[in-house]
C-alpha positions as a LaTeX table, in Angstrom:
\begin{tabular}{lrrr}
\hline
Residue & $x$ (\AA) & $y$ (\AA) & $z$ (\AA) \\
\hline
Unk1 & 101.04 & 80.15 & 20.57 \\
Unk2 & 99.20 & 77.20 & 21.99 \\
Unk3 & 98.44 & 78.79 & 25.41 \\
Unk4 & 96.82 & 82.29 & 23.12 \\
Unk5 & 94.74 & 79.47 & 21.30 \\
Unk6 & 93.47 & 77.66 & 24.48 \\
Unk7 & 92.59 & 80.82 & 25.63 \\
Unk8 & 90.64 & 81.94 & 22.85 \\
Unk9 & 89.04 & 78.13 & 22.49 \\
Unk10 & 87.75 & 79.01 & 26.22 \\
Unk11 & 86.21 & 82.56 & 25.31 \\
Unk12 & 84.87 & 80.89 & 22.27 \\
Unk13 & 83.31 & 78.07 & 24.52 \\
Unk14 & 82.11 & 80.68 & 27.33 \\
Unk15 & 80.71 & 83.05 & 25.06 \\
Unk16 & 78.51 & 79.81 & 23.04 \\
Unk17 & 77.43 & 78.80 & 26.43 \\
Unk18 & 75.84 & 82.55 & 27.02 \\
Unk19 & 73.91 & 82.50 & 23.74 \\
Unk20 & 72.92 & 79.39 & 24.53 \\
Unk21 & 71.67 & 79.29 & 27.93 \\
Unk22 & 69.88 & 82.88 & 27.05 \\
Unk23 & 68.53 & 80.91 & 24.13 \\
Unk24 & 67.21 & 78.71 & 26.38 \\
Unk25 & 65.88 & 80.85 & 29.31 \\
Unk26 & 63.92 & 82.74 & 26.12 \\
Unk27 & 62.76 & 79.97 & 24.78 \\
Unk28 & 61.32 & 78.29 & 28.40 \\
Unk29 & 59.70 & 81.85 & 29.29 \\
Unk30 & 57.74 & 81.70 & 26.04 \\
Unk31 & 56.67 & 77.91 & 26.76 \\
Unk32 & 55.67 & 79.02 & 30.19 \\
Unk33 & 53.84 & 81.72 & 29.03 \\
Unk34 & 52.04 & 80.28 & 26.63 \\
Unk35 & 51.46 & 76.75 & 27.58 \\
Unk36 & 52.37 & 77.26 & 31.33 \\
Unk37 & 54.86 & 74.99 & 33.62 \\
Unk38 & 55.94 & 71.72 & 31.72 \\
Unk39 & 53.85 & 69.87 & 34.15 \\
Unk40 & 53.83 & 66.99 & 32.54 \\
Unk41 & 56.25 & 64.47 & 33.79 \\
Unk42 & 57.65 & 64.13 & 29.64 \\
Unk43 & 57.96 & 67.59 & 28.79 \\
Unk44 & 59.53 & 68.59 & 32.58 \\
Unk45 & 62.43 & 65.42 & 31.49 \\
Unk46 & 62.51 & 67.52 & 27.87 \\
Unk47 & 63.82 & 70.90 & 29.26 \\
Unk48 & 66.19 & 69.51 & 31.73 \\
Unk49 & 67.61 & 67.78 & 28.23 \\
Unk50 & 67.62 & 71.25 & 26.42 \\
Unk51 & 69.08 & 72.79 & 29.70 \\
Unk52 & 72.03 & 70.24 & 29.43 \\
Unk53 & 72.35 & 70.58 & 25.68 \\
Unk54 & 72.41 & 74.18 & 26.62 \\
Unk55 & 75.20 & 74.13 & 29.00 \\
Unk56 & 77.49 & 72.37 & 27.01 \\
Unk57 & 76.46 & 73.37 & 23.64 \\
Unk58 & 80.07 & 72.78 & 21.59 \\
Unk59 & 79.94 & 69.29 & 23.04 \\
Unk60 & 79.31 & 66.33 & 20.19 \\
Unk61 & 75.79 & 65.05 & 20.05 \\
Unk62 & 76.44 & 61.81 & 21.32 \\
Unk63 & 77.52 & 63.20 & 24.48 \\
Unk64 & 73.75 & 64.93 & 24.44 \\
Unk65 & 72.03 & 61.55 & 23.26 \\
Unk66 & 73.63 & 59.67 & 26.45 \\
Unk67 & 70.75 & 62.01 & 28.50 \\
Unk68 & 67.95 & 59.53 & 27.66 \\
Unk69 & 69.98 & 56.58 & 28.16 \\
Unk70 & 70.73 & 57.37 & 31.38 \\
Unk71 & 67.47 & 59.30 & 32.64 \\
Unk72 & 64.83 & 56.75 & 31.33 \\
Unk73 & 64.38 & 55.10 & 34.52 \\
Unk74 & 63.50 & 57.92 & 36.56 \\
Unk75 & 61.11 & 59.17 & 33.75 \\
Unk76 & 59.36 & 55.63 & 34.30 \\
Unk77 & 58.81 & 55.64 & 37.97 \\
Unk78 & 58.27 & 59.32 & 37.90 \\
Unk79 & 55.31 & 58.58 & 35.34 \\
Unk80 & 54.25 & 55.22 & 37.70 \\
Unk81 & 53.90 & 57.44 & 40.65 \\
Unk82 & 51.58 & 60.44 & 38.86 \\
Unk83 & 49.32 & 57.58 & 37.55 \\
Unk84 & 49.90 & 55.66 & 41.44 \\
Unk85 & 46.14 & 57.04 & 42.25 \\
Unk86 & 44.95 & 55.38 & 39.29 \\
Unk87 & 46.79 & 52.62 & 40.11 \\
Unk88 & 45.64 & 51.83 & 43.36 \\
Unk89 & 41.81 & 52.27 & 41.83 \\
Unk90 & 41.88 & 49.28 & 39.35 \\
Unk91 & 43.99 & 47.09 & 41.99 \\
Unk92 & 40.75 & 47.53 & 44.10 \\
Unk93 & 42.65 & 49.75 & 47.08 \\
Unk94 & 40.19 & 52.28 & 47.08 \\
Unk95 & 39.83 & 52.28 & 50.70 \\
Unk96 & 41.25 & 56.15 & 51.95 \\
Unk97 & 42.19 & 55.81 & 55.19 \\
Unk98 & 41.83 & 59.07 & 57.33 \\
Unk99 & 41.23 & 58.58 & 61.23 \\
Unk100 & 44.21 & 56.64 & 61.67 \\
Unk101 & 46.98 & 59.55 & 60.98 \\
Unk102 & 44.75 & 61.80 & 63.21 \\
Unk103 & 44.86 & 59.52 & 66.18 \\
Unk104 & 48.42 & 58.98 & 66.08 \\
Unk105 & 49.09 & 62.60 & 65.48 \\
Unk106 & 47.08 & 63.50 & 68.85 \\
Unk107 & 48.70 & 60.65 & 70.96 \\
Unk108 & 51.99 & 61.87 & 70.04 \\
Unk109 & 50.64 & 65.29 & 71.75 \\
Unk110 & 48.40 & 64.55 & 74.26 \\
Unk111 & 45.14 & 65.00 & 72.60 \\
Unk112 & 46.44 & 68.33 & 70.50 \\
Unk113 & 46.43 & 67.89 & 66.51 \\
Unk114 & 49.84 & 69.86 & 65.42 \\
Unk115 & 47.83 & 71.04 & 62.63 \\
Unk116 & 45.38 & 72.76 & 64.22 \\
Unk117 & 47.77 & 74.41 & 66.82 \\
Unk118 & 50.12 & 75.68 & 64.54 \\
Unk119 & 47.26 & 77.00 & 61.94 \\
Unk120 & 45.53 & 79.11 & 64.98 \\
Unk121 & 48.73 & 80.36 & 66.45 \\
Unk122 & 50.47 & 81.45 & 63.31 \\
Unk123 & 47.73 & 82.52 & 61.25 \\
Unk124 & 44.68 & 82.63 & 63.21 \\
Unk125 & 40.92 & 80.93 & 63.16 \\
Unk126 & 39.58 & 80.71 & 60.72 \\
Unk127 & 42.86 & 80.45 & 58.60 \\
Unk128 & 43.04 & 80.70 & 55.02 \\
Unk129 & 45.65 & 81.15 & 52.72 \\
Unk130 & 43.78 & 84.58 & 50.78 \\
Unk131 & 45.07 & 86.33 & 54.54 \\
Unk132 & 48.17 & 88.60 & 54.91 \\
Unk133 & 51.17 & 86.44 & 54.95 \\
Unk134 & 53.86 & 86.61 & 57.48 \\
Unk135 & 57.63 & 86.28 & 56.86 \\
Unk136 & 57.58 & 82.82 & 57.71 \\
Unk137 & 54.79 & 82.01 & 55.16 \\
Unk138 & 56.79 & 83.47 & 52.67 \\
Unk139 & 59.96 & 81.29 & 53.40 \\
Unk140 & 57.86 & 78.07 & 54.10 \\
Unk141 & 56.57 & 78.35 & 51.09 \\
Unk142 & 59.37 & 78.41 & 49.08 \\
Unk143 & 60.73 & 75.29 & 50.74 \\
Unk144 & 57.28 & 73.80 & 50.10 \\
Unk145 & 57.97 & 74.40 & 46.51 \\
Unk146 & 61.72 & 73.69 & 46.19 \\
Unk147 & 60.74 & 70.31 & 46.46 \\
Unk148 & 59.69 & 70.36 & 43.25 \\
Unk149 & 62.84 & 71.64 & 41.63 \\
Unk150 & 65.42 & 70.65 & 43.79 \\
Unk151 & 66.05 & 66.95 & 43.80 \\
Unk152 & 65.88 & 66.93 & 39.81 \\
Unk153 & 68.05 & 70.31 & 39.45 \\
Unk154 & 70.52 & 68.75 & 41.83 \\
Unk155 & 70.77 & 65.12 & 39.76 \\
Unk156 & 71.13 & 67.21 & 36.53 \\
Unk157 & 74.53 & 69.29 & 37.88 \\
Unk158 & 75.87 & 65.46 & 38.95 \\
Unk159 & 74.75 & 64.22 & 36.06 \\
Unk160 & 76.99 & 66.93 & 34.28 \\
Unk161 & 80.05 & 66.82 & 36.82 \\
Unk162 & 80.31 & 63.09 & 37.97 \\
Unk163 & 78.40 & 60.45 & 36.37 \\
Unk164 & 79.72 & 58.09 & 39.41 \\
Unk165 & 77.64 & 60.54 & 42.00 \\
Unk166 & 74.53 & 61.24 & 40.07 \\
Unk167 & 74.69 & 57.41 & 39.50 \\
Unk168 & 74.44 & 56.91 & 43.68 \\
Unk169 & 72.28 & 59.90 & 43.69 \\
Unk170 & 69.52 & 58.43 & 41.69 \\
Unk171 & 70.02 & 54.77 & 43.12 \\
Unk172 & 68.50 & 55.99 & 46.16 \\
Unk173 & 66.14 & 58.97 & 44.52 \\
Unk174 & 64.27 & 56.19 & 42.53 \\
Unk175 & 64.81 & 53.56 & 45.20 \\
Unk176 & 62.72 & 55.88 & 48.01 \\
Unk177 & 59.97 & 57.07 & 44.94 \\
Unk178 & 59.61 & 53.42 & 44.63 \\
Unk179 & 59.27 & 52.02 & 48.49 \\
Unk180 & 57.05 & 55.37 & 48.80 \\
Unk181 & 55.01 & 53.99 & 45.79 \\
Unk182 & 54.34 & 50.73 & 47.21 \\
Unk183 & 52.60 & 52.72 & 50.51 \\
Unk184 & 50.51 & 54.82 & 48.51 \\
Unk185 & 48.51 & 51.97 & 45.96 \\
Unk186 & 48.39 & 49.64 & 49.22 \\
Unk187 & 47.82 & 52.85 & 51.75 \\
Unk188 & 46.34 & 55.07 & 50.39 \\
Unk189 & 45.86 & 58.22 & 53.14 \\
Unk190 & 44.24 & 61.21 & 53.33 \\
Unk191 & 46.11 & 64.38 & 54.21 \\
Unk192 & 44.96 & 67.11 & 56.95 \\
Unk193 & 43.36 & 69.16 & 54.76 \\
Unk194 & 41.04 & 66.58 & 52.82 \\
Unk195 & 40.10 & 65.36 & 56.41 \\
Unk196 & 38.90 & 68.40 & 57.36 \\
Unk197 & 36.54 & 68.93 & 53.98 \\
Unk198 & 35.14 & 65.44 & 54.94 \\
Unk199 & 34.54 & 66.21 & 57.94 \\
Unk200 & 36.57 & 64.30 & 60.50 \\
Unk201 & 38.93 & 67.69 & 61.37 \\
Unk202 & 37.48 & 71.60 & 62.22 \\
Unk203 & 36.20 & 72.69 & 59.12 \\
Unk204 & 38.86 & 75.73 & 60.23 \\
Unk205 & 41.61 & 73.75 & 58.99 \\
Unk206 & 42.64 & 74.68 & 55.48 \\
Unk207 & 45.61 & 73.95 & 52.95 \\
Unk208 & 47.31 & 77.07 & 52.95 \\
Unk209 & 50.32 & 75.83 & 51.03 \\
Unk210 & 50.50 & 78.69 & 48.73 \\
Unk211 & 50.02 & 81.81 & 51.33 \\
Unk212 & 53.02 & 83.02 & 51.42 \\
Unk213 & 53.04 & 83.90 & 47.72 \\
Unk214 & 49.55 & 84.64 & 47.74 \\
Unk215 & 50.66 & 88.68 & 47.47 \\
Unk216 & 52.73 & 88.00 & 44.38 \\
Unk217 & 49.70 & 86.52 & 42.33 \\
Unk218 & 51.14 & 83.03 & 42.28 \\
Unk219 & 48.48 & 81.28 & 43.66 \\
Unk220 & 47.72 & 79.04 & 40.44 \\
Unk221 & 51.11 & 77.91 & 41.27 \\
Unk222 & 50.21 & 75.86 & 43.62 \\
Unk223 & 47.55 & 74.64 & 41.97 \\
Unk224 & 49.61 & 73.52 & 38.71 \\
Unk225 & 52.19 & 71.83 & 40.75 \\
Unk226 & 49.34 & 69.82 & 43.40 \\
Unk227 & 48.02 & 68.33 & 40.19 \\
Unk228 & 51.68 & 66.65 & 39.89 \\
Unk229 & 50.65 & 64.06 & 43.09 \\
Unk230 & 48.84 & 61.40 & 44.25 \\
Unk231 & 46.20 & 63.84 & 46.49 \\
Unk232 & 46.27 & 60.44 & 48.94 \\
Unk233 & 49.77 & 59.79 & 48.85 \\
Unk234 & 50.07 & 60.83 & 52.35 \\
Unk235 & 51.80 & 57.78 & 54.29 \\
Unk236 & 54.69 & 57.93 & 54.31 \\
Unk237 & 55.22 & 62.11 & 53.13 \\
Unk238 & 57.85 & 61.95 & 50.30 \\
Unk239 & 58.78 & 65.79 & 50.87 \\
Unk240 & 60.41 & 64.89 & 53.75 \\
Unk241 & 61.78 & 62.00 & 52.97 \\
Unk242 & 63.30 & 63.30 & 49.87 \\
Unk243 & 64.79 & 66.64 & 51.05 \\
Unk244 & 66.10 & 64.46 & 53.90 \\
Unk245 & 67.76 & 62.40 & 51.21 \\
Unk246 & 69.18 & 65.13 & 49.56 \\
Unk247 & 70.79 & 66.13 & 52.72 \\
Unk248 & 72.10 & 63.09 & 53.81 \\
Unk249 & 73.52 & 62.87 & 50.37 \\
Unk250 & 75.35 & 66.27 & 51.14 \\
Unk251 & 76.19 & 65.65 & 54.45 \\
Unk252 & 77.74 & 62.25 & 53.35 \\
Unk253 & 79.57 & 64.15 & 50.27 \\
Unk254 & 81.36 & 66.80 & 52.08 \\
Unk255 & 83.87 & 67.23 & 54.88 \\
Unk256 & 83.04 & 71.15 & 55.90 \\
Unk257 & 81.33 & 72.12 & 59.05 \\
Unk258 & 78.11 & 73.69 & 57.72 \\
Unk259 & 77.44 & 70.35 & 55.73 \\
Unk260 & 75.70 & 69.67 & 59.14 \\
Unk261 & 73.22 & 73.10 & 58.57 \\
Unk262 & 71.65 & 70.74 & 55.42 \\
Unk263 & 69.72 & 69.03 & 58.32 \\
Unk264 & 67.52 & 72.44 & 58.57 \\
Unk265 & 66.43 & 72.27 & 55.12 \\
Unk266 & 64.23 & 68.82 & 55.73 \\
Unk267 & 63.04 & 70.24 & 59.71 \\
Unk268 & 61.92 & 73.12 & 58.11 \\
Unk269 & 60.35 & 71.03 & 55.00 \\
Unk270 & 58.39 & 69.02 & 57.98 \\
Unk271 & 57.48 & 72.21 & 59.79 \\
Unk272 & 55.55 & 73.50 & 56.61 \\
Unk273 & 53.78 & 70.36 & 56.11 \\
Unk274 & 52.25 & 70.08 & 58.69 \\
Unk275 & 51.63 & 74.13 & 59.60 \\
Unk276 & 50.32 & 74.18 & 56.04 \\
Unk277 & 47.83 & 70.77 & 56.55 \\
Unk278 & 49.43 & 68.52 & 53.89 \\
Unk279 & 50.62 & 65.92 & 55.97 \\
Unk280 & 50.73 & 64.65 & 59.91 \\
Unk281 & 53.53 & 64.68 & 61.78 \\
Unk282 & 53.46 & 60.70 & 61.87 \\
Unk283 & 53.35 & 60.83 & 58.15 \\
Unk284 & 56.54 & 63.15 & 58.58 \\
Unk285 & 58.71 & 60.59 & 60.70 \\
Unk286 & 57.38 & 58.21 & 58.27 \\
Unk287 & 59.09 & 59.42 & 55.54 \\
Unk288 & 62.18 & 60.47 & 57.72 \\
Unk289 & 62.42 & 56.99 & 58.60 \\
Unk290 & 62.02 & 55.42 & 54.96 \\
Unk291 & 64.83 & 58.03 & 53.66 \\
Unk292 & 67.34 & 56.75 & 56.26 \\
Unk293 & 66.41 & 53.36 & 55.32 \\
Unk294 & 66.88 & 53.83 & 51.66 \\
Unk295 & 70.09 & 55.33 & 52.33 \\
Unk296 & 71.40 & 53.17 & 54.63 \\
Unk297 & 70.63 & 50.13 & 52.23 \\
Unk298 & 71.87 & 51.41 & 49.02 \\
Unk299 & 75.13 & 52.35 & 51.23 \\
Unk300 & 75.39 & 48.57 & 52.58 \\
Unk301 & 74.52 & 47.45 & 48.47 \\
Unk302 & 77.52 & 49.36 & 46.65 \\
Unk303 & 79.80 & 48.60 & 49.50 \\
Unk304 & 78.89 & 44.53 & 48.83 \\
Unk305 & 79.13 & 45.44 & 45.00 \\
Unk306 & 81.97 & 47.21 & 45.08 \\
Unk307 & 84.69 & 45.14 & 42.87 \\
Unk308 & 87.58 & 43.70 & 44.14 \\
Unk309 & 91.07 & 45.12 & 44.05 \\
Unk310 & 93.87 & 43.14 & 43.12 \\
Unk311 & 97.25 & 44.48 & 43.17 \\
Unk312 & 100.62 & 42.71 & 43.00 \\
Unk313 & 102.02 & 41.51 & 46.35 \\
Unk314 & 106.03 & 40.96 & 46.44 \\
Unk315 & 106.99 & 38.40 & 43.60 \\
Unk316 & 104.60 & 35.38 & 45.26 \\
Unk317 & 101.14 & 36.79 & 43.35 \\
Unk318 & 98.40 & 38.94 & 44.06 \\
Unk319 & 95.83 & 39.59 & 46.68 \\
Unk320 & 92.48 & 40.21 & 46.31 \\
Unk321 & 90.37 & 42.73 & 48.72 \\
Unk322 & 86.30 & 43.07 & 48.75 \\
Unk323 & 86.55 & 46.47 & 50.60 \\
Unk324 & 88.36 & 49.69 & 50.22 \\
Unk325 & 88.83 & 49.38 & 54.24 \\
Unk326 & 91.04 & 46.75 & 54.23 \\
Unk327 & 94.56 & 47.57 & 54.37 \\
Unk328 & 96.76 & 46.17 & 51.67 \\
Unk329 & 100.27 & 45.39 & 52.78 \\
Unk330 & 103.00 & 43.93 & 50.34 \\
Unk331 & 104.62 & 41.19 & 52.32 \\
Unk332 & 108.71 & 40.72 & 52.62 \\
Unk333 & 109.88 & 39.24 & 49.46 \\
Unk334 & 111.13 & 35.67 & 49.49 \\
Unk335 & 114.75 & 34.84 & 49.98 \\
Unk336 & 116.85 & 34.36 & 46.60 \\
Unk337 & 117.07 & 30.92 & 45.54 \\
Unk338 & 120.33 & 28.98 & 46.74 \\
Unk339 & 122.60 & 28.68 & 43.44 \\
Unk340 & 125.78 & 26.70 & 43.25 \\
Unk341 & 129.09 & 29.05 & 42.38 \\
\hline
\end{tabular}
């Protein structure tokens, strides 16, 4: 009898969680339709709540109101680094550097900007993004766009499974949004593409982020999600640095073979960038090399935070160790205590 009624509690559960993830698709189609992406960095933080209350709709509601306890932080530096233009403007960093980048970028290459090599070999001079796409346009512009939706869409299924995980996870999400933060209201940079409309590039270099959907009509796409960034935030690029995170964090998570294929996902991130003139290569390695920092620091932090283990040793006490690769041995009990007959 209990086994038929666990089974039917699970239907009951399943079949809630249909109606109310349909519910919920409905519901976000309308709001898109209507109002268009939930660009804003509060509403965007509101669905992923609704998507969660979704999922587990039969659980109590102070399960549900632990979501903005936990995800306030992220909403605040996510909001700091939208307004880190503005920023920079009243702490009197209005300074946009631009020849730097460009002079780094054609050292690295021996006089040739990557930019303009990949723009007139894979789409031709003049390039723009209202051209024909290619297959690879296509796929490099979803990855372009992914970064939008996968970092967050990843932290919301830890959040869900393992509070522990999405707990690391975000450590070192916020911690790289943060060191990124600090570059771009003391640095601020401008990318390929603004270069070239001031005149310091070709005037034959163009942001063609959005080609490869350009055939599908979803060219305001692009524009809705650009006016989520700093347009200056350039040094060091935070799509790479934060798809490189993400696969580091997989990588680090998981003991199959193909964890090592998650490496393509931030090459090919950096590929796009800078085929598609919205960042240098140096600006690439930059954020490369932030991301490994980040995670190699937040590793070294919860392995010095990590509590202390005490477990019984023989009869004589405890010992205590600071680090889960220490070996704990119990030592030989001592000899009984002489006793007279």
């Amino acid at each position: 009898m209990g086994a038929v009624q666990l089974r039917a509690s699970t239907g009951t559960s399943r079949s809630a969680r249909v109606v109310s993830m349909c519910v919920y698709v409905a519901a976000l189609a309308c709001w898109v339709a209507v109002l268009g992406l939930p660009k804003q960095t509060l509403a965007g933080f509101l669905w992923i709540w609704l998507a969660t209350i979704a999922w587990n709709i039969r659980a109590p509601w102070r399960s549900h109101l632990a979501f903005p306890l936990d995800w306030w932080p992220a909403l605040a530096v996510l909001t700091l680094y939208v307004y880190s233009r503005g920023l920079a403007d009243q702490l009197g960093f209005v300074s946009v550097h631009v020849s730097e980048p460009i002079r780094a970028d054609r050292w690295l290459f021996g006089g040739t900007l990557p930019t303009e090599y990949l723009q007139a070999e894979l789409c031709g001079i003049p390039c723009e993004r209202t051209m024909p796409p290619n297959w690879y346009d296509v796929a490099l512009t979803t990855v372009y766009y992914s970064f939008f939706f996968v970092p967050i869409l990843t932290a919301s299924l830890l959040w869900m499974r393992n509070r522990s995980t999405w707990v690391a996870f975000m450590r070192r999400y916020l911690s790289l949004n943060l060191v990124a933060l600090v570059f771009y209201v003391t640095y601020p940079m401008a990318p390929p593409w603004m270069a070239a409309e001031a005149g310091f590039l070709p005037s034959d270099i163009d942001r063609i982020t959005s080609r490869g959907w350009y055939d599908l009509g979803e060219v305001g796409v692009h524009d809705t999600l650009s006016a989520l960034t700093n347009q200056v935030a350039a040094m060091p690029s935070l799509h790479a640095g934060i798809t490189l995170l993400v696969a580091l964090f997989g990588i680090e998570r998981s003991r199959r073979w193909w964890r090592w294929l998650l490496l393509l996902y931030p090459l090919a991130m950096g590929f796009a960038l800078v085929y598609y003139a919205e960042h240098y290569v140096v600006d690439v390695l930059a954020g490369f090399a932030v991301a490994g920092l980040v995670v190699w620091a937040c590793a070294a932090w919860e392995r010095w935070r990590r509590p202390a283990v005490t477990l019984p040793v023989g009869t004589g006490g405890i010992r205590r160790a600071t680090s889960p690769s220490v070996t704990l041995r119990e030592s030989t009990p001592p000899p009984p205590l002489p006793h007279d007959d």
